[in-house]
N, C-alpha and C positions, 0 to 999 in steps of 0.2 A: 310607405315604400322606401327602403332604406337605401342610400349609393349604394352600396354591397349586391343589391339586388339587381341594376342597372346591366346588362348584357348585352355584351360586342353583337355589330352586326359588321357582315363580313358580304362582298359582294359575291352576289347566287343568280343564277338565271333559274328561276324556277316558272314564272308564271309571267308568260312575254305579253306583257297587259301594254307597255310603249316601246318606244326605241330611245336610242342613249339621245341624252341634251343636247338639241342646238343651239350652242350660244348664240349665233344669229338671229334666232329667233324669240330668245330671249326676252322676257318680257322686264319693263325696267322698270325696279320697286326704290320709290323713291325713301332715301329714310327715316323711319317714324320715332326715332331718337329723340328730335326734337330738343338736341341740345343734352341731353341728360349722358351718362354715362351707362352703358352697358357694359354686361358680363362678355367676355372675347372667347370665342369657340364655341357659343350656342344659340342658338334659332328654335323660336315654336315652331310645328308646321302645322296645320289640319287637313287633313287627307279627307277625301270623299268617303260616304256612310261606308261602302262598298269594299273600298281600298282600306276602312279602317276596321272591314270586318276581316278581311284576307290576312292582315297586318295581325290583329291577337288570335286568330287560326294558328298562326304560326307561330305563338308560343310567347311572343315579346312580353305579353302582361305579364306572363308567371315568369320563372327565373329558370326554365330550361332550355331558352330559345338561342340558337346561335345562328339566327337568319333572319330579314324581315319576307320573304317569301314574295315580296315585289320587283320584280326585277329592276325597272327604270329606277325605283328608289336605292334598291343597290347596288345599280352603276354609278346613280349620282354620291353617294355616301363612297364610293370607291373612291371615286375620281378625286373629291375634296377632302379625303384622307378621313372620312366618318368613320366612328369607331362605335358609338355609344347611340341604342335610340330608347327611348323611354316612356310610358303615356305618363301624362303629366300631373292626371288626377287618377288615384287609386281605386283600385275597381271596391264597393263598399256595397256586397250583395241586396242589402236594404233599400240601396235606393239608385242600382243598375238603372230600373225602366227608367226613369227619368232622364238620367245621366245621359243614356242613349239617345232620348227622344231631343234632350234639349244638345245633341253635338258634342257636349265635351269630353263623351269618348275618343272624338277623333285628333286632340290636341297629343301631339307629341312632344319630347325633346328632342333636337340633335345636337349633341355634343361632338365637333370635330373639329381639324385639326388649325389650329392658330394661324397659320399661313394666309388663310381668309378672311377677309372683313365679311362684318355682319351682312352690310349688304348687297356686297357679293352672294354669298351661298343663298338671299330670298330671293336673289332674280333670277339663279337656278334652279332653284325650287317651285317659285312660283311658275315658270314657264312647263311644267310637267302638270298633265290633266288630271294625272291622280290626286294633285292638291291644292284644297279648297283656297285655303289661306297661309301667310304667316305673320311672324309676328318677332320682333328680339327683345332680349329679357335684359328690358332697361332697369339703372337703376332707380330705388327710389328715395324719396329725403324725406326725415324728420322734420315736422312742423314746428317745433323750437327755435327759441332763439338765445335763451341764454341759459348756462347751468343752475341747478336745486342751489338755492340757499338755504341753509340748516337752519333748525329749530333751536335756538340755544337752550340750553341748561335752565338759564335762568329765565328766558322766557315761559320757559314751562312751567317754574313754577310760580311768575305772576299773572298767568292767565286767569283773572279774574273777575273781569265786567260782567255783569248778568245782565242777560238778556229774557224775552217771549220764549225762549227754543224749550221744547218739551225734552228736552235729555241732558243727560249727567256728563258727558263728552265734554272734559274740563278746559280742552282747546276751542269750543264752541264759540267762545268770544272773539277769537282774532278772525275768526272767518264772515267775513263781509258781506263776500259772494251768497251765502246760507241767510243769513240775516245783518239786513243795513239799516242800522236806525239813524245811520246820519253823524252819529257823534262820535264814531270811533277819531280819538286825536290822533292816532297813529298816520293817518290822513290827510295831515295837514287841512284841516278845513276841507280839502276837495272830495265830499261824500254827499251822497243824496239820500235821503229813505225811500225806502221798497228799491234802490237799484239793485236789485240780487234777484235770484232765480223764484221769490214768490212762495215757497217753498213751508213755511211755516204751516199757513193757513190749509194748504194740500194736506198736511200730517193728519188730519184732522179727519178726511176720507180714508187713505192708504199711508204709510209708511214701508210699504215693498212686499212682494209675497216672491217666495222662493220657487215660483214655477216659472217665472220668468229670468232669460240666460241675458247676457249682454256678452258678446264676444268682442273681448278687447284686443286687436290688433297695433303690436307696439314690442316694445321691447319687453324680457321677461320681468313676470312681475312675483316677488316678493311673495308667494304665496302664503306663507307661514307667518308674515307679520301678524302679531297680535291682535292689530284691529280690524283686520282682513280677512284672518284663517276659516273665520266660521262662514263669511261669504261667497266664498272660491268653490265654482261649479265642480264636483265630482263625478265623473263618468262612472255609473257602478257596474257597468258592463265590463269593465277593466281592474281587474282584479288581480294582474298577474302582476312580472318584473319590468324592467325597464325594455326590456327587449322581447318580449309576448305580445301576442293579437289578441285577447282574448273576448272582445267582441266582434273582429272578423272585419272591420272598416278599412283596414288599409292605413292603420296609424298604430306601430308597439309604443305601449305603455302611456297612453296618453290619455293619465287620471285626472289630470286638470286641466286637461289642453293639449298643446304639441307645439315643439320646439323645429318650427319650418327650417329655422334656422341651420344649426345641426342634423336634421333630419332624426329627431329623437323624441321621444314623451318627457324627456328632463330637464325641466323650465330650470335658466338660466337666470342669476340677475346680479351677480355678484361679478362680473366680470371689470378689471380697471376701470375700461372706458364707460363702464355702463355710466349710466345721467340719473336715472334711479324714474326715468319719464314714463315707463308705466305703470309701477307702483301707482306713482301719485297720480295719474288718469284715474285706475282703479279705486282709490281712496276716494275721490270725489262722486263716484256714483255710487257706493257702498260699500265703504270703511261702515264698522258696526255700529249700530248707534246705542247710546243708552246703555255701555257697557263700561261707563266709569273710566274710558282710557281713551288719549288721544283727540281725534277729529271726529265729527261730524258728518255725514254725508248726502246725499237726493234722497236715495232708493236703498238706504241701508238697514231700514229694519227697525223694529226697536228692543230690542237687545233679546226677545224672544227667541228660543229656536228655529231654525228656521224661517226667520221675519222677513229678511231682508232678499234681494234681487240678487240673482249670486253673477260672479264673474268668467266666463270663459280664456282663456289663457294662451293666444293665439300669437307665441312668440315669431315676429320676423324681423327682428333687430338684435344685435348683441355686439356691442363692446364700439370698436370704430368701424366693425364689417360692414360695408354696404349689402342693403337687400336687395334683393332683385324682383321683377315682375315674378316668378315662379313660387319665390315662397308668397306672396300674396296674394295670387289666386288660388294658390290650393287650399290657403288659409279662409277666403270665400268660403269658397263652396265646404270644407271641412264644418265651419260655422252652421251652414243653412241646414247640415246633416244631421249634425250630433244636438239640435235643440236651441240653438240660439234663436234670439228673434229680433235683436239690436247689433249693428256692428258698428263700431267705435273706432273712428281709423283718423289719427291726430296725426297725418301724412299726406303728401301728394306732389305732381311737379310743381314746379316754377311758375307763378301765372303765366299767360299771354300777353300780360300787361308790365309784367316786373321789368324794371331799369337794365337792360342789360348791362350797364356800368358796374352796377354792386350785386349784379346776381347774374350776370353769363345770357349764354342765349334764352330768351326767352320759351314758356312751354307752349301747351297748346291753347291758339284763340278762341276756336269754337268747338261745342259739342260735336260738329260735324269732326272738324279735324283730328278729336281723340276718337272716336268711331273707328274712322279711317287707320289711324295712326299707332291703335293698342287695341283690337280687336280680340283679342285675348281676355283684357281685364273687363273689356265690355261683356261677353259672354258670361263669367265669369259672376262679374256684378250683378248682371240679370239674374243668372241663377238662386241668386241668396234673394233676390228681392222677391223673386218669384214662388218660389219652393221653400223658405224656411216658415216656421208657423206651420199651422195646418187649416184645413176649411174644418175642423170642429172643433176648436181650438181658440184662443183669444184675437187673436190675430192670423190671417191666412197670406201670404210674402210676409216679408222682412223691411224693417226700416236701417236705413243705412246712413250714418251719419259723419260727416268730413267738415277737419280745419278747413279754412278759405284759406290760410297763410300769411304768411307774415313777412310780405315786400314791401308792405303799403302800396299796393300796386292798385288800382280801380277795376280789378275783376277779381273773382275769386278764381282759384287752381283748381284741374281736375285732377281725380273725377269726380270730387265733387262738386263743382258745378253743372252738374249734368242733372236735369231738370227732372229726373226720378230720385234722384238724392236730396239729404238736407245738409247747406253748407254754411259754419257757424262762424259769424265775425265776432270779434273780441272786444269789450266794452271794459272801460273804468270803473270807478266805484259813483260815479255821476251820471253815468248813460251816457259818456261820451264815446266817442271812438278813442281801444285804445291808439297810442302812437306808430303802429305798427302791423296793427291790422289790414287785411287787403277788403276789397270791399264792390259794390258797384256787382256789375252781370254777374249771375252766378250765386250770388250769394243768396241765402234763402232767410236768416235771420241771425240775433246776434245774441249774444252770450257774455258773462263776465267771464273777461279772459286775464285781466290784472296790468298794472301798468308803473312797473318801477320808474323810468323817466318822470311818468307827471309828479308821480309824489316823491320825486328825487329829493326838496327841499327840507325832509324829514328824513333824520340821521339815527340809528338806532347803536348807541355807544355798546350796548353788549353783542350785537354783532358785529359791528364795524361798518355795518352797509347802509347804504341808501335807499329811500322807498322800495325794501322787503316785504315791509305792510303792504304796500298796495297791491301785491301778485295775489298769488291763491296759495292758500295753504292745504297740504293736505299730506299721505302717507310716504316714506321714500324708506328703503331699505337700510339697514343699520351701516352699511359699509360709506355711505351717502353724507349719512347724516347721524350723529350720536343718539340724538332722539328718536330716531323715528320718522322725524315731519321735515317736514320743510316747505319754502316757498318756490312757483314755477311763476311765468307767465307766458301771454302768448295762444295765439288761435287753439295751438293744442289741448289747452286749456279750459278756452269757452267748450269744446267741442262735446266733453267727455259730460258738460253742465245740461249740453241739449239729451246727449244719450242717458243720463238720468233720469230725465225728465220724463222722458222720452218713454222708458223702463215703469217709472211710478205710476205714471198712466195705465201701462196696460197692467199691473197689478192690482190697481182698484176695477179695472171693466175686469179682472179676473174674479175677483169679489164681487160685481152685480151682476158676474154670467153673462156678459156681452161680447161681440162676435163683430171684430174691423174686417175689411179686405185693408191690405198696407197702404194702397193710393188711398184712401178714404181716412184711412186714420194718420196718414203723414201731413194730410190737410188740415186737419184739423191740429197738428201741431204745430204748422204754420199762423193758422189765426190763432192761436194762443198765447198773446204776447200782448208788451206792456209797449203801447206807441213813443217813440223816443227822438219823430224828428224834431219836437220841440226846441230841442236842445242844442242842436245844430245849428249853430248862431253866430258870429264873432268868430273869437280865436279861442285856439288853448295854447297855454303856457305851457314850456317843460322845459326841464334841462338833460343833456343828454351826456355822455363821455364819446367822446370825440379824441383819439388816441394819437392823431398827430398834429392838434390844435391846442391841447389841454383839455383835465380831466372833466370840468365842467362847463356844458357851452350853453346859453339859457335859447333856447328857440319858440318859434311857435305855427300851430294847424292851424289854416284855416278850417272853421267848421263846416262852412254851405255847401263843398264838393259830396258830405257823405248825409245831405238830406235826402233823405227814400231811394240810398246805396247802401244801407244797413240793412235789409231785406226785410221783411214787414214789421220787426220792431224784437225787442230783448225778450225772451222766452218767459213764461210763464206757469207755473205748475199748477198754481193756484186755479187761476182762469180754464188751464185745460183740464183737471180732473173737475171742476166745472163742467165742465161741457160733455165730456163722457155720461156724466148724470143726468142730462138731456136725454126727455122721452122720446127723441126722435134719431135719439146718438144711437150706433149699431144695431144688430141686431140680436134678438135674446139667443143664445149658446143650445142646443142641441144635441141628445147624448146623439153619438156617429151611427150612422150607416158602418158594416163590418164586411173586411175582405179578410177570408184565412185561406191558408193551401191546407188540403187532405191533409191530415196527418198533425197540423201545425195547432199553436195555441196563441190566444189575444189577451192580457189582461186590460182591462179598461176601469177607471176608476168612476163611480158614476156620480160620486158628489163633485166632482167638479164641472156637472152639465146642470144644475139646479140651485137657484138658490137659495142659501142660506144651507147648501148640501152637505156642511160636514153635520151635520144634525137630526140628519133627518135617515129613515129607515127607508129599505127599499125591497121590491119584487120583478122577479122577471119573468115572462113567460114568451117561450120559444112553440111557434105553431108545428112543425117540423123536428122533432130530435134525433131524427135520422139524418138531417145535413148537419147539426150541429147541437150541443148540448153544451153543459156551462155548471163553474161550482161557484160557491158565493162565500166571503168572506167579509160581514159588516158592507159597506158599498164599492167595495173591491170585486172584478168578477173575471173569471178566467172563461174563455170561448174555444170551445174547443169544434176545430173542423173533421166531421166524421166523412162525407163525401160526396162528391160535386153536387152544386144547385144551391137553391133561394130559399128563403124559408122567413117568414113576418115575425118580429118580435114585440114586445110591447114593455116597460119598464114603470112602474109606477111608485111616486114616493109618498111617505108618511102627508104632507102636505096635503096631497091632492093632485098633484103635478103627474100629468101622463103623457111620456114621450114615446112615439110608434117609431121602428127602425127597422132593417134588415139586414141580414147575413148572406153573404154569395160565400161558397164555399167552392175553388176550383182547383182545379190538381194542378202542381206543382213542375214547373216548368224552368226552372232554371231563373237565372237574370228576370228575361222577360215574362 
């Protein structure tokens, strides 16, 4: 839904559902800011089912409405100079009934007029019976902390310690995080073996299978990087220009994603200020692997077609613009729509716990109080947790994964620390905490996030910098970096190590034909981890720059504050595609149950509900070919709805393998 599409609303007395506002009576909405900066002149609101049915009656959703046809709402929008009202999430025919069922049809925008504070216009708003809630579109921050440091020239081309890693990926050796044998000297001595994501010995199960999405939320990424291009989700429903719908969702042109940002399908990343931070998120969960160039990644593949876990492209950052709550919940719920089943979000407020000294007012303390406080991205959240995946599918909800942040504060930031999420602390190359990680409530486990301070002692003369080795290396766009790569560090960091992880997992249960609900398999990627309060002992050493003390100040952690604050321990691939191999892990995959409208047609792929199903031949028989009949192409099969009613199927494979289904076939009713 493009601004261009966005239509005035003009005060109408059409439908005297209330009387105009008494400020009196007014109900006082205290503000859910929370210290953060918002956009000036706009407010969600969520209207009642009823009011938000009366509301796209009258045309708002499409773009020929010059009224909201409620009255009280456009005396209030009068009164405060409203000009613009908008629903917030595009209507996307495929998956109306849900949209509906779960409310966020009824989230609007209002755009009006500057003269008001934020919240001013919600305790106007709120105090009208037509509406449910609101909410203002705070901004939001990047979980970084310091700029890409480039790959030099010449590091490129001494990359060459060999390592166990099964691929050709000639930057393989500087990445730690991938594999830690303890000896890298770049290091300085402070390295442990296996502190890395485990990840070797997983290769050995899965190395990624391309039916699994990860939707990367972050700044645009580089999609045509060389070690990236073959990973990068395709929408093949869109096949048109920058500015065509041609699958009907409510997003032009959005072949690899959508640019919340702009409000465009044309991923962005070349912009001045860009940091080049989601590229290199991307590169870590599936840069290509075993393709002779570059880096290494989790879930990347191995240099096969189609091997690897592909990437979603879910721009809501660009350049030094702040995002707002708007671009990223529509980038939610856009995720849960279009196929993702991981969201990756190296973002969030302020903890609860941050210093207000070096970070402003504090975010929110408790899960109650982002509840309360962003009711919007709560909904919002839900919905991808809930609705992405399917129930005959690898996974039925979404897992959703979030930085803890980088205050060093003693809780992690929402939302992800909100107890349906997983929220990743950032580790050394020792299991330690890094310098800077938040930590304590909220946090769910920890992750190699890189730690330039501690290895500050180690000088690298052909960059010029200090402990570069110790971050994470991985893809950045050419404008970034002459190579290609470079180093980040920082919660953003670990986060992207958990959502690969995360991803390789359900590629291999995609491989045994096994079947999570998301709560059950986000548990188990909780216990999947390498215990590391050992280590939390004493002090760590580090030097820091300290800019009006002098450039190098030698300080130190103590360790005992983040013993069993590091959330149950450093991630592990190894261990959890383990456990998915557990004869009591999930359940075995089932071809679907089928819903068609008269008239309509279902392709359904059937080796993907059997194992060992790309191998194997199949047969179908339909009890009924009067509700429904079917043509066959290898285990590919189109369902076609002839007219209403039930009818028993039956599908059998070369194997042996015989799964019973059904077909409901009902006429065609619009949305719902």
């Amino acid at each position: 839904m493009r601004y261009n599409k966005i239509v005035s609303i003009f005060a109408c007395a059409v439908l005297a559902l209330a009387s105009c506002v008494n400020e009196s009576e007014a109900l006082r909405v205290e503000s859910p800011s929370q210290g953060e900066a918002y956009a000036a002149g706009e407010l969600f609101v969520k209207f009642t089912p009823e009011v938000a049915a009366l509301v796209e009656a009258s045309g708002v959703v499409r773009s020929d409405a010059t009224r909201s046809g409620v009255t009280s709402v456009d005396e209030l929008l009068n009164l405060i100079g409203g000009f613009e009202l908008s629903r917030v999430f595009p209507v996307d025919p495929r998956h109306e009934e849900r949209t509906v069922r779960d409310g966020l049809n009824c989230w609007y925008l209002v755009r009006y007029s500057n003269d008001y504070t934020a919240e001013d216009v919600a305790r106007r708003f709120s105090a009208l019976g037509e509406v449910q809630n609101t909410d203002i579109n705070r901004t939001i921050k990047r979980a970084n902390t310091r700029k890409a440091t480039p790959l030099s020239e010449e590091s490129v081309q001494s990359a060459t310690r060999a390592l166990q890693g099964k691929f050709n990926d000639p930057l393989y050796s500087l990445q730690w995080n991938i594999e830690n044998d303890g000896e890298m000297a770049e290091l300085g001595g402070k390295a442990k073996a296996g502190a890395d994501v485990q990840v070797v010995e997983a290769w050995e199960r899965s190395k990624g299978d391309e039916s699994i999405i990860v939707a990367v939320l972050d700044e645009g990424i580089y999609w045509e990087h060389p070690d990236l291009r073959a990973n990068i989700w395709v929408n093949k429903d869109e096949d048109g220009g920058w500015f065509d719908d041609k699958d009907g969702n409510g997003y032009e042109g959005d072949k690899h994603g959508y640019n919340f940002v702009y409000d465009t399908g044309k991923i962005t990343w070349d912009n001045y200020y860009d940091s080049g931070h989601g590229t290199h998120v991307a590169g870590t969960i599936a840069a290509v692997n075993n393709n002779g160039e570059g880096v290494s990644s989790i879930a990347g593949g191995d240099g096969s077609k189609d091997s690897g876990v592909k990437i979603m492209v879910c721009q809501i950052f660009s350049g030094n613009i702040s995002t707002g709550l708007y671009n990223v919940v529509r980038a939610m719920k856009y995720a849960a729509d279009n196929g993702a089943v991981v969201l990756q979000c190296s973002w969030g407020y302020t903890s609860g716990s941050a210093n207000p000294y070096d970070w402003g007012e504090a975010g929110f303390a408790t899960e109650e109080e982002w509840i309360a406080g962003s009711p919007i991205e709560k909904e919002a959240l839900d919905y991808f947790i809930h609705n992405a995946g399917s129930p005959n599918g690898v996974i039925d909800g979404g897992i959703a994964v979030f930085a803890a942040g980088n205050e060093n504060a003693p809780s992690a930031g929402f939302p992800g620390a909100a107890d349906y999420c997983i929220s990743v602390a950032a580790t050394s190359a020792d299991f330690t905490p890094a310098t800077y990680t938040n930590y304590g409530p909220g946090t769910t486990l920890s992750a190699p996030g890189g730690d330039q301070d501690y290895h500050f002692d180690y000088f690298n003369p052909e960059s010029g910098k200090y402990g570069e080795r110790g971050c994470i290396l991985s893809t950045l766009p050419y404008h970034v970096s002459k190579t290609g790569y470079g180093f980040f560090e920082g919660t953003s960091m670990a986060c992207p190590h958990v959502s690969g992880v995360v991803a390789l997992g359900l590629s291999y249960a995609t491989k045994l034909r096994k079947h999570f609900t998301a709560e059950e398999y986000r548990k188990m990627v909780i216990e999947a981890v390498e215990p590391i309060d050992k280590y939390m002992t004493g002090y760590k050493l580090y030097n820091r720059y300290v800019a009006d003390i002098g450039a190098l100040q030698p300080m130190q952690m103590a360790l005992a504050p983040y013993r069993g604050a590091m959330g149950s321990g450093q991630i592990s691939a190894k261990k959890l595609l383990a456990a998915i191999d557990g004869k009591d892990a999930g359940t075995q995959m089932h071809f679907p149950n089928l819903s068609i409208k008269v008239g309509d047609s279902i392709e359904v792929d059937a080796s993907r509900y059997f194992v060992g199903g790309e191998g194997l031949t199949y047969t179908i028989t339909i009890e009924d070919n009067l509700v429904a009949t079917f043509q066959q192409e290898g285990a590919k099969f189109t369902f076609y709805g002839k007219k209403s009613g039930v009818t028993k199927g039956s599908i059998s494979a070369s194997n042996g393998q015989v799964h019973n289904f059904t077909i409901t076939v009902r006429k065609s009713s619009g949305w719902l």
